[in-house]
N, C-alpha and C positions, 0 to 999 in steps of 0.2 A: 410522487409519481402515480400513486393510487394502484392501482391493478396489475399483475405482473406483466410486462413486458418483455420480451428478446431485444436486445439490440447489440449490433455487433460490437459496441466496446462497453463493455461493463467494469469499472471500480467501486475501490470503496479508499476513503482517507484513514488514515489511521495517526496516533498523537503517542509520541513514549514520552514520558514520563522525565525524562533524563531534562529536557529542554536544550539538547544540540541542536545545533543548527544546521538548517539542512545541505549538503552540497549543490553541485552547478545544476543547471534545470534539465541535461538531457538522461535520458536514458538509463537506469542499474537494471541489468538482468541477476533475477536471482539464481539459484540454484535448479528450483522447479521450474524453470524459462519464462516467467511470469516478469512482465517490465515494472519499476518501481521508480518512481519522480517526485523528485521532493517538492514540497507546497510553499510550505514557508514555516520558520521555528519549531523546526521536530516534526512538524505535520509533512507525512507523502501519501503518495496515491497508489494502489498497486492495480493496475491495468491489467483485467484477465484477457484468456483466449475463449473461443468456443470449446466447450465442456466444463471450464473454469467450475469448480466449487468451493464453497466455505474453508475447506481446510488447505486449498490452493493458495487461497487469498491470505490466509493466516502463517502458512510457512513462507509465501514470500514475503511476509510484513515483519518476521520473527528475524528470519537471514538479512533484510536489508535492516533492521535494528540492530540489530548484535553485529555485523561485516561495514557497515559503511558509519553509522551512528554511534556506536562503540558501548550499544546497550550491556548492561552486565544480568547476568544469569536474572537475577530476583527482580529488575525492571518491568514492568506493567505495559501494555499497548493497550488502547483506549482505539476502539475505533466510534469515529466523530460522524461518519456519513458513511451509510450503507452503500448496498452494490445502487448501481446506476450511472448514467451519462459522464465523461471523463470529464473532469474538470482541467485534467492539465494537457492533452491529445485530443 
């Protein structure tokens, strides 16, 4: 995407390590109200809000691995595709 831009939906993908599979395509809110949609094979999206930062993005990608994914403590997140354009919204 080259230069920073604002746009009003910002994600990024993220990949654990476990290789579950992801549940139905709509909607997980996490804990920090941050929406999370699964991709496909362990891979989801976490779709911020305005103000959204770095460690927004990472605790709702830690909560939706470990609560919907059944990550264990010592599991790894891999993020595949920084912030930018939704792919799944």
């Amino acid at each position: 995407m080259g230069d920073l831009m604002i746009h009003p939906i910002l994600a990024f993908s993220a990949l654990i390590l476990s290789g579950a599979l992801s549940g139905p395509a709509s909607a997980w809110e996490s804990r920090n109200w941050l929406d999370v949609f699964p991709v496909s094979d362990g891979r989801f999206e976490v779709v911020g809000r305005p103000g959204s930062g770095g460690p927004d993005f990472w605790c709702a990608a830690g909560d939706y691995a470990f609560r919907v994914l059944g990550a264990k403590g010592l599991e790894r997140l891999y993020l595949v595709r920084p912030r930018g354009v939704s792919e799944t919204t």
